[in-house]
GUFI-406853 format. One record per residue (C-alpha): x, y, z; residue number from 1. Coordinates in nm, 2 decimals. Each point is the difference from the previous one (the first is absolute). Layout:
residues N
VOVO      px      py      pz  lumkol
VOVO       X       Y       Z     NUM
...
end
This chain:
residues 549
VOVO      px      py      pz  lumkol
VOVO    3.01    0.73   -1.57       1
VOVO   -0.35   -0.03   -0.14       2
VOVO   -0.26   -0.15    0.25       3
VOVO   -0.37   -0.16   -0.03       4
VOVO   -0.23    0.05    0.24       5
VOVO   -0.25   -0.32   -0.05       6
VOVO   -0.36    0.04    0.17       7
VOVO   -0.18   -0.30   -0.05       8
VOVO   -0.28   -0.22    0.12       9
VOVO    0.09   -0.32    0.21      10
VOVO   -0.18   -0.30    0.12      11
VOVO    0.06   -0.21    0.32      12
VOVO    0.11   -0.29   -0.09      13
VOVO   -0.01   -0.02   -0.39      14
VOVO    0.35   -0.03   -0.12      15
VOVO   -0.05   -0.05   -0.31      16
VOVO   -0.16    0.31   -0.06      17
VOVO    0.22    0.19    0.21      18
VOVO    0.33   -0.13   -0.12      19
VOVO   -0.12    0.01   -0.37      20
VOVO   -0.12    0.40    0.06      21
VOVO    0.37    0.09    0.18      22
VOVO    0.18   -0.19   -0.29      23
VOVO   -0.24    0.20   -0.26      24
VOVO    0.10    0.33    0.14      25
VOVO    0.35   -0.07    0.03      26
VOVO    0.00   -0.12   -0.40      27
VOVO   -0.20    0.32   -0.06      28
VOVO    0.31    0.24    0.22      29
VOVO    0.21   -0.15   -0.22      30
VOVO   -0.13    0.10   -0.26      31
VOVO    0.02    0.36    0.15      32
VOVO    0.38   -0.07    0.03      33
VOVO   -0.08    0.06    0.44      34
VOVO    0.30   -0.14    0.19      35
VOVO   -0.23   -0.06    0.27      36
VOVO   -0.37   -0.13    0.07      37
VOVO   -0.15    0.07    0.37      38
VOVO   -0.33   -0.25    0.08      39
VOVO   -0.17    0.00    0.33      40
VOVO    0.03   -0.15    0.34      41
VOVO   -0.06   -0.36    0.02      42
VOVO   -0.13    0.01   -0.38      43
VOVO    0.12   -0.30   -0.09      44
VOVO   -0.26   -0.16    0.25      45
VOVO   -0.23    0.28    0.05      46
VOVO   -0.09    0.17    0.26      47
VOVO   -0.15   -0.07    0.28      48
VOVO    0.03   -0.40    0.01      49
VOVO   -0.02   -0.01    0.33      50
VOVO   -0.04   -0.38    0.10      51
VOVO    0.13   -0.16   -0.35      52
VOVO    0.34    0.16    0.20      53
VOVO    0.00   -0.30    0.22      54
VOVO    0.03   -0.30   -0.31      55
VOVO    0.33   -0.07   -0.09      56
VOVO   -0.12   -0.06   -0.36      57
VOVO   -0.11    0.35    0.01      58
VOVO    0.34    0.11    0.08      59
VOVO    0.12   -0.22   -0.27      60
VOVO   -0.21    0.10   -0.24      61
VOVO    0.13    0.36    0.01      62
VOVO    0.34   -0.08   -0.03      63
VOVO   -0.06   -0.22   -0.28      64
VOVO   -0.16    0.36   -0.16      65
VOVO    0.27    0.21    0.11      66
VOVO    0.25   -0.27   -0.24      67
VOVO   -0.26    0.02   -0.27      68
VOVO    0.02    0.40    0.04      69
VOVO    0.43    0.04    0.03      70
VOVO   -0.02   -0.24   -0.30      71
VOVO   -0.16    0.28   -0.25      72
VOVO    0.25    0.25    0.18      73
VOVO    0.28    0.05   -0.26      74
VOVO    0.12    0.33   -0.07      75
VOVO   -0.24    0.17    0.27      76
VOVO   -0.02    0.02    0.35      77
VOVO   -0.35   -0.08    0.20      78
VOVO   -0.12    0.05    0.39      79
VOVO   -0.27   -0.25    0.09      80
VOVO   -0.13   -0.04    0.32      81
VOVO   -0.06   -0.39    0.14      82
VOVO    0.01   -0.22    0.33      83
VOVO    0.32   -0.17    0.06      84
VOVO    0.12   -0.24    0.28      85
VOVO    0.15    0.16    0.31      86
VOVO    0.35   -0.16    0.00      87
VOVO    0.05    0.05    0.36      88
VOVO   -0.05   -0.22    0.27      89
VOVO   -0.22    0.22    0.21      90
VOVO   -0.30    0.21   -0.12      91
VOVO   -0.27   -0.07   -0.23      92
VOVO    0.03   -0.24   -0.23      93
VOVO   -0.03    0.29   -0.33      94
VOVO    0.13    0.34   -0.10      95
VOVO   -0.24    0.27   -0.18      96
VOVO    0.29    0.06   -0.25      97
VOVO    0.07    0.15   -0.33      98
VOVO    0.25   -0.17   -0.28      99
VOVO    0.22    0.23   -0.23     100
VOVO    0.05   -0.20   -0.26     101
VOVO    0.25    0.07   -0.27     102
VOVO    0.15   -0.22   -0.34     103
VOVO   -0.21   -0.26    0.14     104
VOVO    0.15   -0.01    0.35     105
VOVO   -0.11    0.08    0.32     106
VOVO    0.23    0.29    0.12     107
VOVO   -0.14    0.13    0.31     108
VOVO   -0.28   -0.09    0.24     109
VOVO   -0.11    0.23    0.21     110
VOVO   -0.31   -0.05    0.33     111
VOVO   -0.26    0.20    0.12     112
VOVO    0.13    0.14    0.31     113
VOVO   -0.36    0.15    0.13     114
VOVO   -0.30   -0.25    0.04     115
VOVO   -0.29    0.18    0.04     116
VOVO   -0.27   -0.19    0.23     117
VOVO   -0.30    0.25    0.04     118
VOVO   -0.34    0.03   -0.14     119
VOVO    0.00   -0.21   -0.33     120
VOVO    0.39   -0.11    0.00     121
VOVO    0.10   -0.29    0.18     122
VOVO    0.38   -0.07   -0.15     123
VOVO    0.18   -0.07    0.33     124
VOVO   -0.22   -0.33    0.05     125
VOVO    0.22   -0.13   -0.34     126
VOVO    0.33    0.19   -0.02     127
VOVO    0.32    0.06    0.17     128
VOVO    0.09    0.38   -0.03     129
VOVO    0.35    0.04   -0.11     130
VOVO    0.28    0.24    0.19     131
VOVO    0.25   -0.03   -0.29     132
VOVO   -0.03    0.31   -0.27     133
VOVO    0.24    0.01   -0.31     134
VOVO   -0.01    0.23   -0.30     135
VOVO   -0.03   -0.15   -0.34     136
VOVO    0.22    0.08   -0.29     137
VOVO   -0.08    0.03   -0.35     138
VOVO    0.12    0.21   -0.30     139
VOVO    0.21    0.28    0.15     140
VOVO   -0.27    0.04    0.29     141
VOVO   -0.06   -0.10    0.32     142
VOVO   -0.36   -0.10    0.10     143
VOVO   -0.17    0.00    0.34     144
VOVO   -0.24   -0.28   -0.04     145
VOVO   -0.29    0.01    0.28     146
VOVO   -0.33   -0.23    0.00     147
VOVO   -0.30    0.22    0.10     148
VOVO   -0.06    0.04    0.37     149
VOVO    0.36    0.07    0.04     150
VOVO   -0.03    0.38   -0.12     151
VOVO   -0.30    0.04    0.24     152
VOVO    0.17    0.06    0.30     153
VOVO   -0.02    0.37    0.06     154
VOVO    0.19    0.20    0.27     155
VOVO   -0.39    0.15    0.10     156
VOVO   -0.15   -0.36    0.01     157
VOVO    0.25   -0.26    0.07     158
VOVO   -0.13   -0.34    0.01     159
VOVO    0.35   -0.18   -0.01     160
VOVO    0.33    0.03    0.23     161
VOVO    0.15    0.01   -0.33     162
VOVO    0.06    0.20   -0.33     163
VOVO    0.15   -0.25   -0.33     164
VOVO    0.04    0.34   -0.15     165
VOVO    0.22    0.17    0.25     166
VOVO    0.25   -0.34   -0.04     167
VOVO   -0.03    0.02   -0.37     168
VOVO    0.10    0.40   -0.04     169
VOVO    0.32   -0.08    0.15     170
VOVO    0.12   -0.23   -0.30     171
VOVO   -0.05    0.31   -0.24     172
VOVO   -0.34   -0.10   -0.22     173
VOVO   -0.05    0.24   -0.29     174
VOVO   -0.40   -0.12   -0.02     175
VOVO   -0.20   -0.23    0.19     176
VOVO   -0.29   -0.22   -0.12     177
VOVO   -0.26   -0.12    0.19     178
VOVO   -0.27   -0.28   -0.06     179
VOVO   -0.32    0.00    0.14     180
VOVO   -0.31   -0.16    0.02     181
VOVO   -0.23    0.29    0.18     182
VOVO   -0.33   -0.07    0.00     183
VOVO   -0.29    0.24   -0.10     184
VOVO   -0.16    0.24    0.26     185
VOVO   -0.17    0.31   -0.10     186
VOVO    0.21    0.21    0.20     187
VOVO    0.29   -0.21   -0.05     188
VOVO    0.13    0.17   -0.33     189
VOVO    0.11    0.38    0.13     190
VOVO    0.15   -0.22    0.33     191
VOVO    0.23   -0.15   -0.24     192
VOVO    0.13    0.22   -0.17     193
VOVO    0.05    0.21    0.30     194
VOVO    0.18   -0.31    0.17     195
VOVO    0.20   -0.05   -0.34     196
VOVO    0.12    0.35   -0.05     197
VOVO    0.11    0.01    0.35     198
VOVO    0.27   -0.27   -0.06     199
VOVO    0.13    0.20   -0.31     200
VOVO    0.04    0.29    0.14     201
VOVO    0.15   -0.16    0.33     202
VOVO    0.29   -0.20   -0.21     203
VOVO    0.03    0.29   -0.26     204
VOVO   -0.06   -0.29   -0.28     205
VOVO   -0.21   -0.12   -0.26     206
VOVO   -0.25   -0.20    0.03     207
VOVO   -0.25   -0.29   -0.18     208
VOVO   -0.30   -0.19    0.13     209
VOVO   -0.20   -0.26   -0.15     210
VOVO   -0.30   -0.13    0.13     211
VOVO   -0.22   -0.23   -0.08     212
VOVO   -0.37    0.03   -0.17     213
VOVO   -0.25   -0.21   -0.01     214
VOVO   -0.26   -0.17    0.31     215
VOVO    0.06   -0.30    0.17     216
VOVO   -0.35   -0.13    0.15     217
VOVO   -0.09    0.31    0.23     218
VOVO    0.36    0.17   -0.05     219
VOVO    0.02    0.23   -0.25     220
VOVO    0.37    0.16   -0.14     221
VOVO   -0.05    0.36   -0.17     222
VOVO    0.35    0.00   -0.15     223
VOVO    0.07    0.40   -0.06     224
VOVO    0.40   -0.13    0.00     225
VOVO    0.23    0.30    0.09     226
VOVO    0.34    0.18   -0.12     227
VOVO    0.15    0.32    0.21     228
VOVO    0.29    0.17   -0.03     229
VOVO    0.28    0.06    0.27     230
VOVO   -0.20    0.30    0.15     231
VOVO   -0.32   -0.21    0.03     232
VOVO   -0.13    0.17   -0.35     233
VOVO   -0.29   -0.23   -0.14     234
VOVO    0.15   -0.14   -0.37     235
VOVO   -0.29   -0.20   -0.06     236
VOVO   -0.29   -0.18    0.12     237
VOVO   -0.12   -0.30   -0.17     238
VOVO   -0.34   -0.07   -0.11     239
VOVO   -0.27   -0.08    0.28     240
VOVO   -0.19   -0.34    0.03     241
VOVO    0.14   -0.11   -0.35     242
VOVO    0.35   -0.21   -0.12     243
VOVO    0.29    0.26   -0.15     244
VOVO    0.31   -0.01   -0.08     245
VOVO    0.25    0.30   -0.06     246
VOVO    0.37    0.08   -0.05     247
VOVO    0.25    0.18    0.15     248
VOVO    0.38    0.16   -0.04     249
VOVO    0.20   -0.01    0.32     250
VOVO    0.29    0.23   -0.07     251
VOVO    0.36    0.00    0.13     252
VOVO   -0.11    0.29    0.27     253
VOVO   -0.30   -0.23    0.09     254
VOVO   -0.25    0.22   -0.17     255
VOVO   -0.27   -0.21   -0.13     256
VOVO   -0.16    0.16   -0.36     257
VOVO   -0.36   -0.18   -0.08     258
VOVO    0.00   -0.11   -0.39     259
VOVO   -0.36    0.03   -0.04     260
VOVO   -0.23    0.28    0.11     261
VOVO   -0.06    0.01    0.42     262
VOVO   -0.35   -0.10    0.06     263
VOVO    0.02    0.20    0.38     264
VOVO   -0.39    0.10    0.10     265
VOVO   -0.03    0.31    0.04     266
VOVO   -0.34    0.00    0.19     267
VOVO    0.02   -0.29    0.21     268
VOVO   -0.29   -0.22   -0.06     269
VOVO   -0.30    0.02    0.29     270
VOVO   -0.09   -0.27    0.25     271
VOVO   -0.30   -0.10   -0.16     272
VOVO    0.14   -0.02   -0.39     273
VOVO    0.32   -0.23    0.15     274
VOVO   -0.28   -0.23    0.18     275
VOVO   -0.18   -0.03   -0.34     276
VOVO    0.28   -0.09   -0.18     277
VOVO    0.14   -0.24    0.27     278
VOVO   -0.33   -0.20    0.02     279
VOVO    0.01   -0.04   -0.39     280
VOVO    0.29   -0.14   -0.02     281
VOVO   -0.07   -0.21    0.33     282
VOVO   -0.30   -0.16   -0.12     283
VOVO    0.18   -0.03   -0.37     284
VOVO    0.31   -0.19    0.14     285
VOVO   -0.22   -0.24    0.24     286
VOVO   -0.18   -0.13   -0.24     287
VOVO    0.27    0.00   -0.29     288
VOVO    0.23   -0.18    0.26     289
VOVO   -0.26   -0.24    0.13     290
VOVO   -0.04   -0.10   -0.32     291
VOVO   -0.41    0.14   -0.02     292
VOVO   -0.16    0.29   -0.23     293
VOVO   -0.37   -0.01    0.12     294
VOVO   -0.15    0.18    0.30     295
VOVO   -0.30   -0.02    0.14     296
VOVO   -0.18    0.22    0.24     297
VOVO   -0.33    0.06    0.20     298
VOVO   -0.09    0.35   -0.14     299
VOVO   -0.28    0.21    0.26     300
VOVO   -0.02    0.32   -0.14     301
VOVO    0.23    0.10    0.25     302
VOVO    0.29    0.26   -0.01     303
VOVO    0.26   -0.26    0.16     304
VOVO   -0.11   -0.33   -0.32     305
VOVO   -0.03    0.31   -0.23     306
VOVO    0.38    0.07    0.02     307
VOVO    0.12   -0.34    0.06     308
VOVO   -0.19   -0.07   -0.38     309
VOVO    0.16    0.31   -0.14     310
VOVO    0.32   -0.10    0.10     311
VOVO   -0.02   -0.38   -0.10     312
VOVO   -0.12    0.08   -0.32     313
VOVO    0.29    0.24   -0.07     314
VOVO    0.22   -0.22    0.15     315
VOVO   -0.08   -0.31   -0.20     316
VOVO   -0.26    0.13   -0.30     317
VOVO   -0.35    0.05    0.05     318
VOVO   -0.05   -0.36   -0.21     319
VOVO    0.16   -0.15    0.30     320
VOVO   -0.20    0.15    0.28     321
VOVO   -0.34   -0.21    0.09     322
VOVO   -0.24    0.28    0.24     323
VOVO   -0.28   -0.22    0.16     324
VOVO   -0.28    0.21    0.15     325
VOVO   -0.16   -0.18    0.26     326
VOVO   -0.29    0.20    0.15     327
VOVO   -0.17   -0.07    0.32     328
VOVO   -0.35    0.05    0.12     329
VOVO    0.12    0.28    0.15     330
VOVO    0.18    0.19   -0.29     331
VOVO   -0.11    0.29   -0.12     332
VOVO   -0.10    0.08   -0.36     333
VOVO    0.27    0.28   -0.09     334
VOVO    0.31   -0.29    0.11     335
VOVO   -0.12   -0.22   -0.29     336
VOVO    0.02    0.31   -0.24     337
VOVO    0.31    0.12    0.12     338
VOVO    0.20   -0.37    0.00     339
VOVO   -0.15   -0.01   -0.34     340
VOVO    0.08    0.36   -0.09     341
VOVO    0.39   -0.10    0.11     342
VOVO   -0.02   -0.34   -0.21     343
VOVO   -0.11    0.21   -0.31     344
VOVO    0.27    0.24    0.02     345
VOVO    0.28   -0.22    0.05     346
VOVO   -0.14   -0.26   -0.27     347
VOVO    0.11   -0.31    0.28     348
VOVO   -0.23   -0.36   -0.02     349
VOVO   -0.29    0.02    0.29     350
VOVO   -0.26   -0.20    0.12     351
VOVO   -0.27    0.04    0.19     352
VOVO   -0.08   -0.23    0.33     353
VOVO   -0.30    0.08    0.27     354
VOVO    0.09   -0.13    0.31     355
VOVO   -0.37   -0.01    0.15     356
VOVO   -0.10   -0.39   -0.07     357
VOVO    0.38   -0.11    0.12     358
VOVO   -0.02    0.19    0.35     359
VOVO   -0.36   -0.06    0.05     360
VOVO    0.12   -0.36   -0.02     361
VOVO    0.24    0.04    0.20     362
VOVO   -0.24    0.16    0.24     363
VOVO   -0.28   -0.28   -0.02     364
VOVO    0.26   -0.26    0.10     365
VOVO    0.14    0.16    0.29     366
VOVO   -0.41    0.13    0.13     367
VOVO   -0.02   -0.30    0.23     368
VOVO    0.31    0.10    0.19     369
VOVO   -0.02    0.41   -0.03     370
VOVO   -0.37   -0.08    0.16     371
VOVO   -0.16    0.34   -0.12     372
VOVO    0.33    0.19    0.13     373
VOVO   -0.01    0.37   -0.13     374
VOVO    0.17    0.05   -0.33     375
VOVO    0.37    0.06    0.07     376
VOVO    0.32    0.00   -0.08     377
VOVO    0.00   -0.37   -0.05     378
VOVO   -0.27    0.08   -0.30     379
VOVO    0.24    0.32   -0.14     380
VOVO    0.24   -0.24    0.00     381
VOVO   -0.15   -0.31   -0.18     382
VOVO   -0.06    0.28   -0.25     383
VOVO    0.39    0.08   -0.06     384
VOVO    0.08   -0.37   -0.02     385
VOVO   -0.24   -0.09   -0.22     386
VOVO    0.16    0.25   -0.22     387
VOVO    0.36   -0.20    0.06     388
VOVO   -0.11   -0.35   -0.12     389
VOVO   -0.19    0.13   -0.28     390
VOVO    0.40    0.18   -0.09     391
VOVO    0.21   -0.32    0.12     392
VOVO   -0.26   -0.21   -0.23     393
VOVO    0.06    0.19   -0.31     394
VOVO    0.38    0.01    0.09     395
VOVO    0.03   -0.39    0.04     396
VOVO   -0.25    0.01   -0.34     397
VOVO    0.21    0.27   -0.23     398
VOVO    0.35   -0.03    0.16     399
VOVO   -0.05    0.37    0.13     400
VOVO    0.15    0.16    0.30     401
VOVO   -0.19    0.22    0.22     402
VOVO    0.07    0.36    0.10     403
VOVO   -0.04    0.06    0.35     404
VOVO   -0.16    0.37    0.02     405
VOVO    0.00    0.08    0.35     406
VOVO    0.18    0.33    0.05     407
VOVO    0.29    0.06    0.32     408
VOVO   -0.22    0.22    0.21     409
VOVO   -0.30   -0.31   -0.06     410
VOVO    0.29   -0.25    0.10     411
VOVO    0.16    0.19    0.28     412
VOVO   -0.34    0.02    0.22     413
VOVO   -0.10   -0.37   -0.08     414
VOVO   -0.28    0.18   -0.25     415
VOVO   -0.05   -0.30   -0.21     416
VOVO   -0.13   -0.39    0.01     417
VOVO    0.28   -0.27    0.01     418
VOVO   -0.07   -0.24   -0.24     419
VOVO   -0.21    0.24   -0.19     420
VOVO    0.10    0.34   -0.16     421
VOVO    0.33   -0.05    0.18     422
VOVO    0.08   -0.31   -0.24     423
VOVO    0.23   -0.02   -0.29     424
VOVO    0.34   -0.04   -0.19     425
VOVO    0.14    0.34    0.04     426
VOVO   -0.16    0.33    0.24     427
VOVO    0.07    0.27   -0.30     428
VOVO   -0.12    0.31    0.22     429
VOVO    0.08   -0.15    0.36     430
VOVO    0.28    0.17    0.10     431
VOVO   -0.21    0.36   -0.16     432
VOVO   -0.18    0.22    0.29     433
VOVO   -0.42    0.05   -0.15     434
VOVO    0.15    0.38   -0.03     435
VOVO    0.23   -0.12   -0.21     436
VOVO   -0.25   -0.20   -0.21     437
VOVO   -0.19    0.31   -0.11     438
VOVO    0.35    0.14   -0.07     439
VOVO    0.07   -0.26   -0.24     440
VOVO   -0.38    0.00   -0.17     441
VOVO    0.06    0.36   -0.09     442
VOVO    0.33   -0.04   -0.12     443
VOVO   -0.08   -0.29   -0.22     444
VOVO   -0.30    0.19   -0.15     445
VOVO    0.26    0.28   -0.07     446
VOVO   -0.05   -0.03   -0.34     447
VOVO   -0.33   -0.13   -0.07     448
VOVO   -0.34   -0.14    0.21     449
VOVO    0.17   -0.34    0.09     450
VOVO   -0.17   -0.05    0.34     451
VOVO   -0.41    0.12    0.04     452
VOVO    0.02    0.33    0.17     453
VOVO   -0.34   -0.12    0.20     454
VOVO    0.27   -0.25    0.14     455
VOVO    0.24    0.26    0.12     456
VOVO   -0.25    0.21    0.18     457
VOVO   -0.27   -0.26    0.12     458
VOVO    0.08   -0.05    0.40     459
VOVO    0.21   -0.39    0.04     460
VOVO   -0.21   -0.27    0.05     461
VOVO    0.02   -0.33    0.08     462
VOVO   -0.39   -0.10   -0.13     463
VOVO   -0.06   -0.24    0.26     464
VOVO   -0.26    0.11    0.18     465
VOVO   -0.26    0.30   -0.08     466
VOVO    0.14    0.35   -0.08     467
VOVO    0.32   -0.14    0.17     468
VOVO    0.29    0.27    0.00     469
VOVO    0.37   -0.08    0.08     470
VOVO   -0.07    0.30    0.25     471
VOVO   -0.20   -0.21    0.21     472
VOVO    0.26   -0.21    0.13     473
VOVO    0.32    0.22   -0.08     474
VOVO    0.11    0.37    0.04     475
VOVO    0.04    0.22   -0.27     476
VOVO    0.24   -0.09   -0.25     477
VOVO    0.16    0.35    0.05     478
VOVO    0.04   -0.09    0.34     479
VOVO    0.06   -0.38    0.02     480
VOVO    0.34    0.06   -0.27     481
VOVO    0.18    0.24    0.17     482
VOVO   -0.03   -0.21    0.31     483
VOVO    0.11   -0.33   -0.17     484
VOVO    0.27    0.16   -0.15     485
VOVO    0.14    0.12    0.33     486
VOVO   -0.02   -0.38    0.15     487
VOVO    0.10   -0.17   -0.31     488
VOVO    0.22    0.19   -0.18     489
VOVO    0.20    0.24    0.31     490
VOVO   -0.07   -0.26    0.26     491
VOVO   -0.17    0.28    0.24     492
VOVO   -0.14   -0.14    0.35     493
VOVO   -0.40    0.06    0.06     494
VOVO    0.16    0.28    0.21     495
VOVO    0.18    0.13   -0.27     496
VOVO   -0.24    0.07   -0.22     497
VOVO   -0.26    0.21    0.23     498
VOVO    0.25    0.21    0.10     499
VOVO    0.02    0.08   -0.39     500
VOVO   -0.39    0.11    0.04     501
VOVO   -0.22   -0.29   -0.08     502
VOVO   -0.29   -0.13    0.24     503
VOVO    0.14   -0.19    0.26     504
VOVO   -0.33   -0.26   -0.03     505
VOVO    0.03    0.00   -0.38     506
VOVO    0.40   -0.10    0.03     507
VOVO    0.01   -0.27    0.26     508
VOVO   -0.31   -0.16   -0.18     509
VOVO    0.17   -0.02   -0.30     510
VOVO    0.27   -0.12    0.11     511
VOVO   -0.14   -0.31    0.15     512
VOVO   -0.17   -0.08   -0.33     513
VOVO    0.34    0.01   -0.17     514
VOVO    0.14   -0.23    0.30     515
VOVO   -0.33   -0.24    0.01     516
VOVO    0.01   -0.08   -0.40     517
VOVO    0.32   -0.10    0.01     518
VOVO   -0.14   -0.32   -0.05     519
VOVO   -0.16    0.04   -0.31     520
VOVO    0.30    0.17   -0.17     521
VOVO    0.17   -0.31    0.05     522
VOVO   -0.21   -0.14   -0.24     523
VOVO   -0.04    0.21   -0.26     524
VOVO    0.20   -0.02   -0.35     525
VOVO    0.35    0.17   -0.06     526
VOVO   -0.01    0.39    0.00     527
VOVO    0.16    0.18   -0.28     528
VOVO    0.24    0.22    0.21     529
VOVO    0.00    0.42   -0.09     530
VOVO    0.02    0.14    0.35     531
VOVO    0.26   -0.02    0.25     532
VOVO   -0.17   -0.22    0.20     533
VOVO   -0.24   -0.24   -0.16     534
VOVO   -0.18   -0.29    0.17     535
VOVO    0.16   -0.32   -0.04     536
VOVO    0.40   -0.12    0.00     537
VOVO    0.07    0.36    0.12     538
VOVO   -0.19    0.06    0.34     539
VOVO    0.02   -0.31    0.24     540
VOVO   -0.28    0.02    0.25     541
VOVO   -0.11   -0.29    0.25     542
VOVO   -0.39   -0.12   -0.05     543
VOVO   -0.06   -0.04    0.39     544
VOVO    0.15    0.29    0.13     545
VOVO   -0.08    0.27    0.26     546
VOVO    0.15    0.32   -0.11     547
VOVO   -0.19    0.27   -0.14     548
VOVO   -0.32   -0.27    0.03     549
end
């Protein structure tokens, strides 16, 4: 039996596309002579479509795809992954299912069994998990069909009081398929395949997984689609962070032969190159989807706008990025010349704005009521905003959408002003510690001076105030990370963490910054996701509450 693995690129909501793309590659597997044609979970919607769930025209609107789909399905088999209408009287209204489709006909139907409902998944608020497993047959084989979280399960972590696996091995399956949609993390790739290989070498079978690739607003899927063999032996590993497709011989002994060359890494890529290419392809599919090409941003001379215009311009072409320097009374000399320096070496439009006539406006209005107050955080402030209108003008003007800039370690501690450098269409670096950012300025100057390296090395600075340093009001970025990382990402108690060896003063302060500016995360743009815990849909905190305050 000859198989095709399809790795493709869905949107929410667009069935036109989708169903049109699924159609296309099973037209194209024919051509291949494959028997068989494995798309993703939920692909025929996209994934995740959280709320559109809850319309019945939605619901409809898949099914009326999936007909479309079976239609085009003679002389080959396809697995396509939808939601469908929980037939039973009790439960959820919807299954999480997957269709095997053969000769036009819907043969089999199989349900997610596992509904994960941690950090960014929230599946058990729309579907009904299923207790009923059956194998598939098909050509001579027998084919344990599984939809994503059902395989993640494992006897060291279990999350579930059940296994679908364990009641499928008992019908005698010769492979099992499983269809995903796991979304990026850079750590999330070796996790994977560890979770993956696991299963094969547990049920002494074969095994093929398709993911999905692509970003959904701040969600991004990496694909990297896998095939093992009965020991847990890595087959192939499909492209990362772009769509593929490849074939497969599953023969009588369930051995499965590759019919192209493997494309396995042999040096796994780092955290920092996976980020990279996850933000490209983040910022590429938001705008592509959203139906935009132009971005603007407020460029400072700073490392954190530096990187977001690096990335924006590779993401979409330098033609398509617009870099507005907007200098402040209190900017220094060598930000102008390295903004400029940047604009010059990634070739992007740019324009130059001062700021000092619009705050000092801004100022003389409000003299009457700030009554000879000392300058403040109110006049820093005024500075930051007057920034934001001057972006949001040209936006409304252009039909540009702005890049937020601010990076995670700015947005855990509240290091930012809402309604100012915290506004905009999509946070590209937000979910990226300031560590990180230097990271990521090195590693996309590996080739050539992209970024100034007078912005790499220069101390962070806000510029707005005299000689102001982001040391003034924060620790040390090699000190500040780590400790985020331990609340954010492991969850560790104030406690926790100085017993690990950092200053007890340093930690709980921190801390209560993270807790206190919960506030203003709330209103910040969407978050391309690359960690294992980013801000937004995935961590769930109360504005008003005590804990850790």
């Amino acid at each position: 039996m000859k198989i095709a693995l399809a790795q493709l690129n869905y949107h929410v909501g667009n069935f036109e596309s989708n169903t049109a793309k699924i159609i296309d590659h099973i037209h194209r597997a024919k051509q291949q002579q494959a028997d068989l044609v494995v798309f993703a979970e939920l692909c025929v919607c996209g994934y995740p479509s959280r709320d559109f769930l809850e319309f019945n025209e939605f619901i409809g609107l898949c099914e009326e795809s999936a007909k479309k789909i079976a239609a085009e399905c003679s002389d080959i088999a396809c697995i396509i992954g939808l939601p469908t209408h929980n037939n039973k009287k009790i439960g959820k209204e919807l299954n999480n299912s997957a269709y095997f489709i053969e000769n036009g006909e819907v043969k089999a139907v199989v349900n997610k069994a596992l509904l994960p409902n941690y950090d960014i998944f929230d599946e058990y608020r729309y579907f009904e998990p299923s207790t009923e497993f059956k194998c598939i047959d098909f050509k001579g084989h027998r084919i344990a069909l599984t939809i994503c979280e059902d395989l993640w399960n494992t006897l060291e972590n279990p999350l579930y009081v059940t296994r679908p696996m364990d009641v499928l091995i008992g019908e005698k399956p010769d492979v099992m398929i499983n269809i995903a949609a796991s979304p990026f993390a850079y750590n999330h790739d070796e996790e994977r395949i560890d979770i993956l290989r696991d299963n094969a070498k547990r049920y002494n079978l074969p095994l093929l997984y398709v993911n999905h690739v692509g970003a959904q607003t701040e969600l991004i899927f990496d694909g990297g689609s896998l095939v093992f063999d009965n020991q847990g032996g890595l087959i192939d590993e499909l492209p990362y962070f772009e769509e593929a497709v490849t074939y497969y011989t599953l023969e009588d002994k369930a051995k499965i032969i590759p019919l192209q060359p493997a494309t396995i890494q042999v040096v796994r890529q780092s955290n920092i190159e996976q980020i990279h290419h996850g933000l490209i392809l983040g910022i590429r599919d938001y705008f592509y989807k959203s139906g935009f090409s132009k971005a603007i941003l407020g460029l400072s001379g700073g490392i954190d706008s530096a990187v977001v215009c690096a990335l924006a311009a590779e993401a979409l072409g330098p033609q398509n990025v617009m870099a507005v320097l907007l200098p402040s009374r209190f900017s220094s000399d060598h930000s102008v010349n390295d903004a400029e320096d940047l604009v010059k070496n990634i070739g992007c439009m740019h324009e130059i704005i001062p700021i000092r006539e619009v705050t000092e406006a801004f100022e003389t209005a409000l003299h009457p009521q700030f009554n000879n107050l000392p300058f403040n955080i109110a006049e820093e402030n005024i500075q930051s905003r007057s920034r934001a209108v001057i972006l949001m003008a040209m936006c409304n003007k252009f039909g540009y959408i702005l890049l937020n800039t601010s990076n995670k370690s700015e947005a855990a501690v509240g290091y930012g002003t809402l309604y100012g450098d915290m506004c905009g269409g999509i946070s590209v670096i937000g979910d990226v510690y300031k560590t990180q950012v230097f990271e990521l300025a090195r590693y996309i100057n590996r080739e050539r001076e992209i970024i100034p390296e007078n912005t790499i090395v220069k101390p962070p600075s806000a510029e707005l105030r005299p000689n102001q340093k982001d040391t003034d009001s924060l620790p040390e970025y090699a000190i500040l990370d780590p400790i985020l990382t331990q609340y954010i990402e492991h969850r560790c108690s104030s406690g926790e963490i100085i017993r690990m060896g950092f200053d007890e003063k340093t930690v709980r302060r921190v801390l209560r910054l993270v807790n206190i500016a919960e506030h203003k995360r709330y209103q910040t743009p969407p978050i391309l996701r690359v960690s294992p815990k980013a801000f937004g849909m995935g961590r769930r905190m109360p504005i008003v509450g005590k804990y850790l305050s």
